[in-house]
C-alpha positions in Angstrom: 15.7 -4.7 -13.1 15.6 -4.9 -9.1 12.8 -7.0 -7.8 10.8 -5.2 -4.9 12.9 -7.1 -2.2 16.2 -5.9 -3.7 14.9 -2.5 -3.6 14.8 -2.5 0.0 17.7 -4.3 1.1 19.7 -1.9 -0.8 17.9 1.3 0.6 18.8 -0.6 4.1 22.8 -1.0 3.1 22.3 2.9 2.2 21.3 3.4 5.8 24.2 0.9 7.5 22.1 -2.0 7.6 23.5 -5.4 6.4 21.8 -8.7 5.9 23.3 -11.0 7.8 20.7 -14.2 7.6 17.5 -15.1 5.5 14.8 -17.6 6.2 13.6 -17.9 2.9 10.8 -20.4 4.0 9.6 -19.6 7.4 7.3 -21.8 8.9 4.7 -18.8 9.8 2.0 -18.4 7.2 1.9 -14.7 7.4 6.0 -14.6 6.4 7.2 -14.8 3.0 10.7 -14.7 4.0 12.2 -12.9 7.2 15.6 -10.9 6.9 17.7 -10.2 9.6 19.7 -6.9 9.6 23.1 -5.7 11.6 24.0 -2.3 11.9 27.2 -1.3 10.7 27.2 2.0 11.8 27.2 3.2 15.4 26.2 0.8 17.5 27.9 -1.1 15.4 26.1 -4.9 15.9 22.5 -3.9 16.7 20.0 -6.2 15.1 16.9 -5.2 13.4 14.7 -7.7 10.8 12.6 -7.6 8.0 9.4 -9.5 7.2 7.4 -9.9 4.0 4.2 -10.2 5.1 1.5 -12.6 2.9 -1.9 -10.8 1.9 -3.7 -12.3 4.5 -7.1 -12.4 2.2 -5.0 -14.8 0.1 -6.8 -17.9 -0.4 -5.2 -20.1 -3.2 -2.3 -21.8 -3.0 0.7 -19.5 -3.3 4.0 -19.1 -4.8 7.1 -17.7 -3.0 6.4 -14.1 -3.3 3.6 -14.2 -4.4 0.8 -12.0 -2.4 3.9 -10.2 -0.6 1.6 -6.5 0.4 3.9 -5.2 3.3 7.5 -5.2 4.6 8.0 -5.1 8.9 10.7 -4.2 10.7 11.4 -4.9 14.7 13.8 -4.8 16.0 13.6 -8.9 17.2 12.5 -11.7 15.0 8.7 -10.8 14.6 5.8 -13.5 16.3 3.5 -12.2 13.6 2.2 -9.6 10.7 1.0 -7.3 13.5 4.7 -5.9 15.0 4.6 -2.6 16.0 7.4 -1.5 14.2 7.3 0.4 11.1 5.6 -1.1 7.7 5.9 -0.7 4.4 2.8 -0.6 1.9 3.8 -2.4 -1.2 1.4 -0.9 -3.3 1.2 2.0 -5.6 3.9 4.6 -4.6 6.2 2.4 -2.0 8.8 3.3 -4.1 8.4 6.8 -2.9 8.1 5.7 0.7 10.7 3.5 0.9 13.4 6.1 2.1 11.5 7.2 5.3 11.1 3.4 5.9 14.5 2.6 5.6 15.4 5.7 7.7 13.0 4.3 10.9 15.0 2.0 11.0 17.7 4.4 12.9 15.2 4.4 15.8 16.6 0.6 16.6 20.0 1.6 16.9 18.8 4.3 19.3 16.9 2.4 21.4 19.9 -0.8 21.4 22.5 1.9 21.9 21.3 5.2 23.9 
């Protein structure tokens, strides 16, 4: 079975997004992992990343992934969990929202290449 994360990177290769780095420990609290993203369709090269956002109402001492409640893209390497780019909800139903998320991404290679 595919874990959240794998769920989403593979809806992004869908889309002609490939990972090309992972910081699986970031040093920002509010960052499980970040993921960053080339476009392999036209403009080919146009960056985009990913971050796992921590629950920020998570108290305890935490696991990795543990408390993961949202995904953000941007299209540069995000200063916090408040980006303005589009975000995922991992709760009930992302599953069914994952597509459109995966397909905002396109506005990144607009704006990098138009």
């Amino acid at each position: 079975m595919l874990t959240q994360r794998e769920r989403i990177v593979a809806a992004m290769r869908e889309r002609g997004w490939q990972v090309v780095a992972v910081d699986e420990s970031p040093d920002e609290w509010w960052a499980d992992e970040l993921v960053e993203l080339e476009s392999s369709w036209a403009p080919v090269g146009v960056r985009a990343f990913l971050a796992f956002l921590v629950d920020p109402q998570h108290d305890r001492v935490r696991r990795k992934g543990e408390a993961v409640w949202a995904v953000l893209a941007s299209a540069s390497r995000p200063v916090d969990g408040n980006g303005d780019g589009p975000k995922l909800s991992l709760g009930r139903g992302w599953q069914d929202r994952l597509a459109d998320f995966a397909a905002e991404l396109d506005r990144f290679r607009t704006a990098e290449g138009g």
